[in-house]
N, C-alpha and C positions, 0 to 999 in steps of 0.2 A: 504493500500500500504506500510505503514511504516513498520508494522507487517513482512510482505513478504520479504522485503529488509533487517531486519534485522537476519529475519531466513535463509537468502540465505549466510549473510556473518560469520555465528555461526557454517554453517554446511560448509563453505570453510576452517572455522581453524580446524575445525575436519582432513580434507583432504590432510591439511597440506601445503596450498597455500597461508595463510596469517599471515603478522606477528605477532609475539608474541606478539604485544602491544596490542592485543586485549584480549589476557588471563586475565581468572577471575580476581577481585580483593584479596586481603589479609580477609583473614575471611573467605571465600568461604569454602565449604566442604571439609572434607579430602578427602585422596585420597581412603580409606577403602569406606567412605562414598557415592564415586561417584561409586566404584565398583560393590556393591550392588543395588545402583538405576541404572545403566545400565543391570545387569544381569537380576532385574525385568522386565524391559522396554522391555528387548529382548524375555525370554519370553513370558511376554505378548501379544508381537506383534507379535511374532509367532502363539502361540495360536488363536488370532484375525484372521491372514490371512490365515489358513491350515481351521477355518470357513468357511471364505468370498470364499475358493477358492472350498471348497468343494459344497457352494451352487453353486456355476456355474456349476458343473457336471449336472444339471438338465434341463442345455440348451445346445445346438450346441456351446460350448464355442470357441474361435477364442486367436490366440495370440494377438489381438489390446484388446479381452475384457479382458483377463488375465493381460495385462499390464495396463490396466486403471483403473482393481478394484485394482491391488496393489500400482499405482500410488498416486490413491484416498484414502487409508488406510492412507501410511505414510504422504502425504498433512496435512491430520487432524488428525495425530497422530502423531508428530514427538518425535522427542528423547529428553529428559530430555535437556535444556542451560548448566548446568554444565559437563554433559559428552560428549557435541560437543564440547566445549570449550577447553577440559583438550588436547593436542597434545600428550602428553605422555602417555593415555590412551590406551593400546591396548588389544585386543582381548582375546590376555594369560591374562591379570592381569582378567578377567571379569569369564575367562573359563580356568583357566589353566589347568586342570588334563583334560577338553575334547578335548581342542586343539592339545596337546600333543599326545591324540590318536587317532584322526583320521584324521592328517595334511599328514599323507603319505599315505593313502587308495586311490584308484582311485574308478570309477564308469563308468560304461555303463549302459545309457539309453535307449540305440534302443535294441528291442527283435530279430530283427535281425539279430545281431555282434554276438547272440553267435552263429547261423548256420557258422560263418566266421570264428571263433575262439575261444578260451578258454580263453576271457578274464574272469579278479576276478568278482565271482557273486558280488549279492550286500550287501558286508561285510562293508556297511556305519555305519555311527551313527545313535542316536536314531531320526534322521531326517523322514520327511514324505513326499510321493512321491504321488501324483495327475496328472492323465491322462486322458487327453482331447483329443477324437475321432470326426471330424466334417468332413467326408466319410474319406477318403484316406489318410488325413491329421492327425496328432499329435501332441500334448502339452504338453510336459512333464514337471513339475514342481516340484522342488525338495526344502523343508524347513529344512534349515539344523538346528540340534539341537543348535547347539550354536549360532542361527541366520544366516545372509545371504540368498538368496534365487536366485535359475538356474534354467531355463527356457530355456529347447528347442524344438524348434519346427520345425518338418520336412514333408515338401507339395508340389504339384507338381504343378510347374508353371504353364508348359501346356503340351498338349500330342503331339504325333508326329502322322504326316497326314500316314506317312507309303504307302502312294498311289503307289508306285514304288520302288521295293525291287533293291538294290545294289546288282550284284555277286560279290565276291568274291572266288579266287580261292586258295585252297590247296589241298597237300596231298590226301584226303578223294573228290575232285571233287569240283565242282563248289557248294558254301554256299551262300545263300541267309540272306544278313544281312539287320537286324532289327535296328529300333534306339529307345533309353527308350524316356521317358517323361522330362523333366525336372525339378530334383527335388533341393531344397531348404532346408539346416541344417542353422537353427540360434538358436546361442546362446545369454541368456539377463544374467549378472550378476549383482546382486544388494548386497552391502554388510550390515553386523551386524545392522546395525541402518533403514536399509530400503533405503540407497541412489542408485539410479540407474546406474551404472559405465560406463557399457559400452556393446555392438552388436557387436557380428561376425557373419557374415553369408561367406558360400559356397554355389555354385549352378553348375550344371553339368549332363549332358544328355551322354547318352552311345551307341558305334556302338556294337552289338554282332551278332555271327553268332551260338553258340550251340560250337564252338569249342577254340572261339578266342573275345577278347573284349577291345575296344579302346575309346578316349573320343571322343564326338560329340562335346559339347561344356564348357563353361569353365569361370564362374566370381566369383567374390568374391569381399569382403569389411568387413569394420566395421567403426561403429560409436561412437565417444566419448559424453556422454551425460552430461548435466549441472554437474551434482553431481560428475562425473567424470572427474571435467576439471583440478584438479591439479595430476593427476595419471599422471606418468613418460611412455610414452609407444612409444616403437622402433620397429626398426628389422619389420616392416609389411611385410608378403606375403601372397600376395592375388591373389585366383584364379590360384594355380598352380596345375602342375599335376603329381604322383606319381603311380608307379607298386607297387602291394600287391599281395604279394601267402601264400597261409598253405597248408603244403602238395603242393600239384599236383596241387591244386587250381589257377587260378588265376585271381586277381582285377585291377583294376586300380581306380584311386581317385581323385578328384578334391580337393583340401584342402586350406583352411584361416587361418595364427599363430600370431601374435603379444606377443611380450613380455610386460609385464607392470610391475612397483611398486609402490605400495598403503602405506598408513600410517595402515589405519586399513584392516583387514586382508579380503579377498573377497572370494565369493564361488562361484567354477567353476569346475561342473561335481561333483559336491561329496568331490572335496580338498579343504581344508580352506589352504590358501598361503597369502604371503602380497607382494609376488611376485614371478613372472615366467612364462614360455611361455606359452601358448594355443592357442587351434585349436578347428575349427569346419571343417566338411569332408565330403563328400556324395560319394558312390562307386559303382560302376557297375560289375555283372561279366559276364563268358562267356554265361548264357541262360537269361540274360535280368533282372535277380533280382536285387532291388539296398536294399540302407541302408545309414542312416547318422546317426554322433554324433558327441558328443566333447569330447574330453580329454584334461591331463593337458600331455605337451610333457616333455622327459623325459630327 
């Protein structure tokens, strides 16, 4: 128990919620020295979990098993006392020449978004991306090279009975609309060291007729986790709704954003940031197709 409690308040001064009386003593390593055993560590633990996560491709993997084999990695594998410790430690001094390039890249996970749009392919880092198929549903897990690790996964609640079609009238006559399923984008961001930050989820079911498409229904949330309780986070909206068109096209969207700032720097969709907005989103268009993801907002 002692163990537990003292590793719980080594990795709050990492996060930057406790004070400084707790930093190392005098004699402790330089700072070159903690640099180096953090880039090892990080490494390694990536290497470790792009294993662990690879073997689960060999089952019906689920987002509770994804998050419980990674939970269980960093439990018993945590980070070096001296690089929780240092508050001044960030991410640039560990990685500087990688942070620098690819802190302004975005990423799109769902293979759907590009039938929607010409979002940037996936012009990441030397990061590794792991896709869990368990029927309808998806897990996408992304290890980014300089550490941190994103996780989203998008499923469908439940389906609609559909037993009795709505008319709807336009132009072209009387349209018979449909309503989707309702589907589910969450996002899990865990940053450099393996601490688990924080959950945004979106969820949102859709009316379409083949000409015309509106929201059916409509929530959203997130959750601030242990490792995440000293991050600074405002501005929530949750469970709102938004019109999208390209071209002639048109969407609509249920979307979750929270702003946050972190001490060390977190990965979310493909950006390494230490602060700034994000979302998760699910969308519906006019013949019934949906699609979710996250991004970092701009």
């Amino acid at each position: 128990m002692l163990k537990k409690i003292c590793m719980s308040t080594m990795t709050l001064v990492l996060l930057g919620g406790v004070s400084s009386s707790f930093a190392h003593a005098e004699g402790s390593e330089s700072k070159e020295e903690k640099i180096k055993e953090a880039r090892s560590y990080i490494e390694e633990s990536k290497k470790d979990t792009i294993n662990l996560l690879k073997d689960l491709e060999k089952e019906n993997a689920t987002l509770e098993s994804v998050e419980k084999t990674l939970d269980k990695y960093y439990e018993e594998n945590p980070a070096p006392k001296e690089v929780i410790d240092d508050q001044n430690l960030s991410l640039e001094d560990v990685f500087p020449g990688e942070v620098e390039k690819i802190e302004e890249k975005t990423l799109n996970l769902n293979k759907f978004m590009s039938e929607k749009e010409n979002d940037v392919a996936r012009e990441d880092d030397n990061g590794e991306f792991i896709e869990f198929k368990n029927g309808g549903n998806t897990v996408d897990v992304y290890v980014g090279e300089t550490g941190g690790i994103f996780v989203l996964e998008t499923k469908t609640v439940d389906e609609p009975s559909n037993k009795s079609l709505i008319n709807a009238t336009s132009e072209m006559g009387t349209l018979a609309t449909k309503t989707t399923s309702k589907r589910k984008t969450t996002g899990i961001c865990y940053n450099a060291l393996g601490a688990k930050m924080f959950t945004l989820w979106s969820l949102g079911s859709f009316n379409y007729t083949g000409k015309t498409v509106s929201v059916a229904t409509k929530d959203g949330g997130w959750e601030r986790h242990f490792w995440g309780s000293t991050l600074n986070v405002s501005k929530p909206i949750l469970g709102h709704t938004r019109k999208e068109s390209v071209g002639s096209e048109k969407y609509v969207e249920v979307y979750s954003r929270i702003y946050f700032e972190s001490v060390f720097g977190l990965k979310w969709a493909g950006v390494t940031m230490k602060s700034g907005t994000v979302e998760t989103y699910v969308g519906g268009s006019k013949t019934g197709g949906m699609y979710g993801s996250a991004r970092k907002v701009k």
